[in-house]
C-alpha positions in Angstrom: 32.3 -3.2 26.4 34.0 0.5 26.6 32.4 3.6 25.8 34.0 3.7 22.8 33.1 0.2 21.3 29.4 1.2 22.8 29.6 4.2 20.7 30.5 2.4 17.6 27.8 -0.5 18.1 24.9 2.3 18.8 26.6 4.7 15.4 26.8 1.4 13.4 23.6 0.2 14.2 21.4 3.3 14.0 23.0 3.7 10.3 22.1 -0.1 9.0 18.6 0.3 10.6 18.1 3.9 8.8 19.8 2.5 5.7 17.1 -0.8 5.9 14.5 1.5 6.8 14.5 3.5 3.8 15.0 0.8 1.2 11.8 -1.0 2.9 10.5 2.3 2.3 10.8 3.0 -1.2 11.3 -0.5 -2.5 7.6 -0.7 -0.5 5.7 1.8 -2.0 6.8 1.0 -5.4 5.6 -2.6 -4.9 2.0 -1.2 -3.5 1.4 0.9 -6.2 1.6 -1.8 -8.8 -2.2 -2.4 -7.5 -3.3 0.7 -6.3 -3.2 4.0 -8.5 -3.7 6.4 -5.2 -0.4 7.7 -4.5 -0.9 9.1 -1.6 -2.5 6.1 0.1 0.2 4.0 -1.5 3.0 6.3 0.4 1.0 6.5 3.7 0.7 2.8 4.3 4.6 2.2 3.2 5.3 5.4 5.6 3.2 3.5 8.4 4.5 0.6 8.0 9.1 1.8 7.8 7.7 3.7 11.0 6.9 0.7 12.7 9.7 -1.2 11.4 12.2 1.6 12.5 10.6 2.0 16.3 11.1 -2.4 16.8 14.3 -1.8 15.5 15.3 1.1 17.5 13.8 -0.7 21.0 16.0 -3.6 19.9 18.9 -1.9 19.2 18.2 -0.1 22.6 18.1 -3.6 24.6 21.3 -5.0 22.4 23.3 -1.7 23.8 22.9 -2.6 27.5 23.2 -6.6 27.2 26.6 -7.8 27.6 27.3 -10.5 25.2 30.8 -10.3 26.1 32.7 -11.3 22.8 35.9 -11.6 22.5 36.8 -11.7 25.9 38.2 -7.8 26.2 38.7 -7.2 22.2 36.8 -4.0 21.4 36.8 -4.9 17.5 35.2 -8.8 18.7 33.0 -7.2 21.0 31.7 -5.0 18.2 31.7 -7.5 15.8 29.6 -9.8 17.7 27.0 -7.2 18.8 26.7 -6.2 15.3 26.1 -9.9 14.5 23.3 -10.1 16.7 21.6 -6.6 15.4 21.9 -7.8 11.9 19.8 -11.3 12.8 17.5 -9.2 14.6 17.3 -6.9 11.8 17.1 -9.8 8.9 14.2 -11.2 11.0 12.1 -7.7 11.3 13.0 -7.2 7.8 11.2 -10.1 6.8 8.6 -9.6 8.9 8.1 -6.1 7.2 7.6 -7.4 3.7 5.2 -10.0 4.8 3.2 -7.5 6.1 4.0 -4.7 2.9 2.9 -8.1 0.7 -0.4 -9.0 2.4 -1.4 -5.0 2.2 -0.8 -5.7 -1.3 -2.6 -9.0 -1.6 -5.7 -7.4 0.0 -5.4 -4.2 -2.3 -5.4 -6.4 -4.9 -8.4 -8.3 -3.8 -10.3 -5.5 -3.4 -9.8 -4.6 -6.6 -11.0 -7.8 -8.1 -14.1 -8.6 -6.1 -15.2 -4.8 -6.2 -16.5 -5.1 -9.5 -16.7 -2.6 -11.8 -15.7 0.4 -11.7 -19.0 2.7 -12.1 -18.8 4.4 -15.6 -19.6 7.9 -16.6 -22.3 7.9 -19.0 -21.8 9.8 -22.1 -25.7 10.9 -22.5 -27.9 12.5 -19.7 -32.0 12.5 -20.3 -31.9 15.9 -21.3 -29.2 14.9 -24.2 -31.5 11.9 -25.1 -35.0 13.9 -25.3 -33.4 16.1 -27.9 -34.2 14.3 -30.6 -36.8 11.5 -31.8 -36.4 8.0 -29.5 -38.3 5.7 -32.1 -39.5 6.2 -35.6 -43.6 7.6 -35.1 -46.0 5.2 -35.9 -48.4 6.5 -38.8 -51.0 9.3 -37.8 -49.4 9.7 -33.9 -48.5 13.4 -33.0 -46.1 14.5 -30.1 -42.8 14.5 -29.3 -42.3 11.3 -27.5 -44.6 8.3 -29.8 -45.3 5.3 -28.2 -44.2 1.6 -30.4 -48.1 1.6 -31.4 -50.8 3.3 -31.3 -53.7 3.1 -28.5 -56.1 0.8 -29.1 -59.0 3.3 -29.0 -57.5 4.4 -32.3 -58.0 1.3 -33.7 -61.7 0.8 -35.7 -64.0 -2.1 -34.2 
């Protein structure tokens, strides 16, 4: 392959990785946060995750630049086209492995979610709010603040 058609193979590629990189990106995050409401966790792991799928790519479109497939027997344009061929199954295939990983982070978010129980609630009185006022009606003839359901039974008459 010339420099030139070398050039054009590494400029293509780098551009349909980037380009496949960012969609898995976005198109990632999106689909995390259906399950989780923390955005910045949400953008972290589909950061993480484009980040590894852009350094695989990169090593393989590394390894494709110094191979010699030899297409086309001497035609720059075959040679380039053929090349390119090869990134792009290499690419399909990583791609797919991305968004079976992207969809078991969401599986397992959404697990989590479900078998966590619930979600700890804020309650709307404190003690001090409920010793404000009278807890149970007094029973007859029983001072204080806080009556008991009934009186003691040294109260009572034998």
């Amino acid at each position: 392959m010339t420099t030139d058609a070398y050039l054009a193979f590494v400029g293509l590629g780098l551009i349909m990785i980037v380009a496949d990189g960012q969609i898995l990106y976005h198109s990632g995050k999106r689909y995390l946060s259906d399950v989780d409401d923390e955005t910045e966790s949400v953008g972290s792991m589909a950061q993480l995750v484009a980040v590894l799928f852009h350094i695989v790519m990169f090593g393989f479109l590394a390894l494709l630049s110094v191979l010699n497939f030899d297409f086309g027997g001497g035609n720059t344009l075959r040679a380039v086209v053929g090349n390119l061929g090869v990134l792009l199954l290499l690419l399909a295939l990583v791609h797919a492995v991305t968004m079976a990983v992207i969809s078991q982070l969401r599986d397992g978010r959404a697990t989590d979610d479900r078998y966590a129980g619930p979600t700890p609630r804020t309650p709307t009185s404190t003690n001090v709010q409920l010793h404000r006022g009278q807890v149970v009606t007094p029973v007859d003839d029983q001072p204080g603040r806080d009556p008991r359901m009934t009186a003691s039974l040294d109260d009572y008459p034998s």
